[in-house]
N, C-alpha and C positions, 0 to 999 in steps of 0.2 A: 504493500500500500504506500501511497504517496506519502511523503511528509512535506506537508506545506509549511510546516517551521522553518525544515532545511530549504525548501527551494524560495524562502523570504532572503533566508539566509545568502544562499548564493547569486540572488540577483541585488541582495544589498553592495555585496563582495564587488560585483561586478561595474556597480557606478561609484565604488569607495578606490578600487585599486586600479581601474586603467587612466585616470587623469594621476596619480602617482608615477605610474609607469611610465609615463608619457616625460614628464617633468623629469625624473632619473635619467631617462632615454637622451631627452638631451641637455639633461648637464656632460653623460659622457663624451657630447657631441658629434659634430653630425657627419664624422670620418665611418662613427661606427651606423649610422643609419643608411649609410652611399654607398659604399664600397665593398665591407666585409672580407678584408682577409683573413685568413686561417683563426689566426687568434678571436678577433672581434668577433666571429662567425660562432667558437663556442663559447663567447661573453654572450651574445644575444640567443642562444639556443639554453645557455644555462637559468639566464634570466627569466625565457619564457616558460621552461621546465618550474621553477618555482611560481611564479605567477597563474600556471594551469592547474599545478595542485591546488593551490588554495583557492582558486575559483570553482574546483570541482570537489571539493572536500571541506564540509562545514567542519567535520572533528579537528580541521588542523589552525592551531593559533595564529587568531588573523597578523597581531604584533608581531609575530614570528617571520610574519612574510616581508613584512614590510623594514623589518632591521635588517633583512637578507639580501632585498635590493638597495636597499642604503649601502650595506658592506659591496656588494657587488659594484656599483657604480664605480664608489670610492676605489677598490682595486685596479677598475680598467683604469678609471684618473691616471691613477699613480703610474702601474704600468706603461699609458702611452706617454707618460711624462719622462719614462725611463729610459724610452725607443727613442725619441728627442734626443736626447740628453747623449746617447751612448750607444753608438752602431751596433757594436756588440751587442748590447743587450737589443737592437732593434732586430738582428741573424739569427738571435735565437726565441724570440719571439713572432716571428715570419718568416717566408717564404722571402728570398730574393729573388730578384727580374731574373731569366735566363733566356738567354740565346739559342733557339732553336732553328732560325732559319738563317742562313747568310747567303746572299747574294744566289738565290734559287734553289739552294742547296738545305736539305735537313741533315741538322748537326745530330748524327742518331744517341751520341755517346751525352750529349745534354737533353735529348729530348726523353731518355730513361731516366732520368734525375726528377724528373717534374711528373712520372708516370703518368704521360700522356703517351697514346699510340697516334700513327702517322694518322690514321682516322681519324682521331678528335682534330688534328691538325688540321688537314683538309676542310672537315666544316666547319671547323672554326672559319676559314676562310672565305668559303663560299658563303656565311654571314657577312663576309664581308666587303662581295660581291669582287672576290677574286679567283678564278677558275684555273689561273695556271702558278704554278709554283714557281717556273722561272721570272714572274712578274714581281716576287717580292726580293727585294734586295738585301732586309734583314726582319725580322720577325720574333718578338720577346713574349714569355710567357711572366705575364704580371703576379705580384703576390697574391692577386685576390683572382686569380686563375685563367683571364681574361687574356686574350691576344691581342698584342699591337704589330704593327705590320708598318716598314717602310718601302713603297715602292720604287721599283727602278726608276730612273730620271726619264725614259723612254716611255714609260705606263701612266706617270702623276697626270694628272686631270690640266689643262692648259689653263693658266691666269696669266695676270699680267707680266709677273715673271718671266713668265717664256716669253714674252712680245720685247724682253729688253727694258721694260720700264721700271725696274727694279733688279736687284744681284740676287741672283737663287745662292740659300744659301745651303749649304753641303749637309748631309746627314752628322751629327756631333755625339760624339761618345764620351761616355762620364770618365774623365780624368784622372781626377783627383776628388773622394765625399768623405769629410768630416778627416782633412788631414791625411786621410792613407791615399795614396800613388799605386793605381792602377796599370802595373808595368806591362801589362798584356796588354792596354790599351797601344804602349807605346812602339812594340811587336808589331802589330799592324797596321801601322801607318807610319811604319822605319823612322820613328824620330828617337832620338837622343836624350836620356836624363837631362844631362847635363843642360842642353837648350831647351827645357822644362824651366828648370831652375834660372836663366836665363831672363823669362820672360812673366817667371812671376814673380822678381827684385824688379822688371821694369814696370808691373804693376805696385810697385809701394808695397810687393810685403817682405818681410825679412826672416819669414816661417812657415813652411808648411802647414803649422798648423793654424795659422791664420785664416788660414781657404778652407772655407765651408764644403765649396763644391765648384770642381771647375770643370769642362768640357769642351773639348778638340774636338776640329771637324778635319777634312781631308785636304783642305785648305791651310793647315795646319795655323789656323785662328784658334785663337782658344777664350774663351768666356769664364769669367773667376766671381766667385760669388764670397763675399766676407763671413767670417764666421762670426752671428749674433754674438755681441758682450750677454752673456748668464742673465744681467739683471734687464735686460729687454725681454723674457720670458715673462708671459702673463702671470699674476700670483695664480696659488694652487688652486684656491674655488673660483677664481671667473671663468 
């Protein structure tokens, strides 16, 4: 038989805890409501798991639910505070970009790293209304499991660029992020440590780890991004 106490119960639950939920949702902000990589993905699957029990279970203590998404918020806070703060901690709490396609070609030996098969590959692509694999020039499997794709310069969609009225600029690979030097980047596009170091003292810095984050293209231009001073960091609750 029905108990109408309980189902008073869990439709009170139900217009008590989802504007709660909501309000938690984005204090964690709203990387974790967009995106969802690996990590975020079991923050919001854990969240929801507590939230359906107590929507579907009057025996369980409603305060109980609600100190747990308090704590839960708080952790992811902390934790993407941590990915900020400290690449290391951001490798081992996700997934990094990989390179699976270069220039037509799948990298098979990075493409088992991301256990994806050439299948998922392929319609990944055809989402992305690209039907031939020699079209992509390089192609990365993102953290949150998505494909990006650059095409050959022969494939890209025509603007004004091609008409000359602007410099196409070259595809640009990450450099140097959060102070570490990316020597493999400098492997494939034959440049030299040394004239690294060269051209980031003719930008004003006198430290590696001054550079946030910089990026070469095949043009061998390179783009330097500074490394935030600590206290430009939002405080912890905004």
């Amino acid at each position: 038989m029905v108990d109408i106490k309980d189902l008073g119960i869990v439709g009170l639950r139900i217009f008590t805890i989802l504007p709660f939920m909501i309000f938690v949702t984005l204090y964690m902000g709203k990387r974790s409501i967009g995106e969802l990589p690996v990590f975020d993905f079991l923050v919001v699957l854990v969240f929801g798991s507590v939230v359906g029990a107590d929507i579907a279970d009057p025996d369980i203590n409603h305060i109980h639910t609600i100190v747990a998404m308090i704590l839960i918020g708080i952790l992811q806070k902390i934790l993407t505070k941590m990915k900020i703060s400290s690449r290391k901690m951001g490798k081992l709490l996700s997934f990094e970009p990989t390179v699976v396609i270069e220039n037509g070609q799948i990298l098979k030996k990075e493409l088992k790293k991301t256990g994806y098969t050439i299948d998922n590959i392929l319609m990944l692509l055809r989402e992305k209304e690209v039907f031939l694999l020699e079209d992509v020039q390089i192609g990365i499997i993102e953290p949150n499991g998505s494909l990006s794709i650059h095409k050959m310069p022969s494939k890209q969609t025509v603007t004004a660029e091609d008409a000359g009225i602007m410099k196409r600029s070259s595809l640009a690979y990450p450099l140097i992020v959060d102070g570490v030097l990316h020597t493999s980047v400098l492997d494939k596009l034959n440049v030299e440590e040394k004239w690294v170091w060269g051209e980031i003292e003719k930008a004003g810095f006198t430290s590696i780890d001054e550079v946030f984050y910089a990026s070469i293209n095949a043009r061998k231009e390179i783009h330097i991004v500074k490394t935030p001073d600590i206290h430009t960091y939002p405080d912890f609750f905004n």
